[in-house]
C-alpha positions in Angstrom: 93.6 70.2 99.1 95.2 72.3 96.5 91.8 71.9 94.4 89.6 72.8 97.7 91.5 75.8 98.3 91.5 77.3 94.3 87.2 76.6 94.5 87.1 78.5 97.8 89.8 81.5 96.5 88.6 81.5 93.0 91.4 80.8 90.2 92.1 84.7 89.6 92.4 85.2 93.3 94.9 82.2 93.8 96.6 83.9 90.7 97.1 86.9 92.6 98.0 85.3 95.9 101.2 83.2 93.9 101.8 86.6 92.5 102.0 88.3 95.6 104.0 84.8 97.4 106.7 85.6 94.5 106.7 89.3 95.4 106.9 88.7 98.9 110.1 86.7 98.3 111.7 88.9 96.1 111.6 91.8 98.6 114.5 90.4 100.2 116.4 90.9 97.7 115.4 94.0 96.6 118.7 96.8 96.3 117.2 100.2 95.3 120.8 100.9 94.8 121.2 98.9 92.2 122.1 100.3 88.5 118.5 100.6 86.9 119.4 99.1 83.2 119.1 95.1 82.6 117.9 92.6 84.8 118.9 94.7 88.1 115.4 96.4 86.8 113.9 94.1 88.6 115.2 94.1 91.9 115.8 97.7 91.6 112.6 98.8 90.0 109.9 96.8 89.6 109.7 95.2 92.9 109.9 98.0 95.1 106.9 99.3 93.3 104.8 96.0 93.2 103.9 96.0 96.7 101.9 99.2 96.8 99.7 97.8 94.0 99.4 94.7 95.0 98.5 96.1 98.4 95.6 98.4 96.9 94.1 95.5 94.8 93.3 93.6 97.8 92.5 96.4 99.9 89.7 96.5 96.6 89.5 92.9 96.6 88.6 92.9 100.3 85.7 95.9 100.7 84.4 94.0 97.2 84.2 90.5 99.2 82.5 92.7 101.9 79.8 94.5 99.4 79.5 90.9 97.4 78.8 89.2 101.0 75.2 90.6 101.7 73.9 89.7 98.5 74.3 85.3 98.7 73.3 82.8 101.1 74.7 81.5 104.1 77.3 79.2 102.5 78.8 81.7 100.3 78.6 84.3 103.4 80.9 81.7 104.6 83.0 81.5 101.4 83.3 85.7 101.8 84.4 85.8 105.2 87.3 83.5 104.8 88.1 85.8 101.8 88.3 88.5 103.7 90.9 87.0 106.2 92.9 85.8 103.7 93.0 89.1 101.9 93.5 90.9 106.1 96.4 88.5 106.5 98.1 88.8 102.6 97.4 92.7 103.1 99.5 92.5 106.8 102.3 90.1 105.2 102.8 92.3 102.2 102.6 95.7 104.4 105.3 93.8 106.9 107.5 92.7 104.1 107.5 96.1 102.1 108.0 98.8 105.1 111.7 98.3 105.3 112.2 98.6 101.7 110.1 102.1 102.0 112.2 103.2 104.6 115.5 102.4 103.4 
């Protein structure tokens, strides 16, 4: 299953979806009050600014699926569009997850 899903996503694009999964999770315990020397970096720094990125790479990812789309036959159409939702519903977790961080 694992296999199928990493030939459908691509290796670099599951990359980036474990990436993001690890992001996700360490928004909860994100504290921008925090001091910002040692490992509170982390929680205090660098994952309060992940999400943004993250969130403009698949927003790339996503109009690139679109563009990449039109120029393959019907089964990689196919292999696109599911792309694209999974980059829609990664985009919508991410975008859920981060908001209260960005309005604390």
């Amino acid at each position: 299953m694992l296999k199928k899903i990493i030939n459908i996503l691509g290796a670099q694009r599951f990359s980036l979806a474990l990436l993001t999964f690890v992001c996700i999770v360490l928004c909860f315990f994100a504290d921008t009050s925090l001091p910002h020397h040692g490992w509170y970096l982390i929680l205090s720094v660098v994952v309060p600014a992940a999400p943004p990125l993250l969130f403009m790479v698949y927003g790339l990812d996503l109009l690139m699926s679109r563009v990449w789309r039109h120029e393959f036959g019907q089964e990689q159409v196919r292999r696109f569009d599911i792309i694209a939702i999974f980059d829609l519903l990664v985009m919508l977790l991410l975008a859920a997850v981060w908001l209260p961080i960005f309005l604390a």
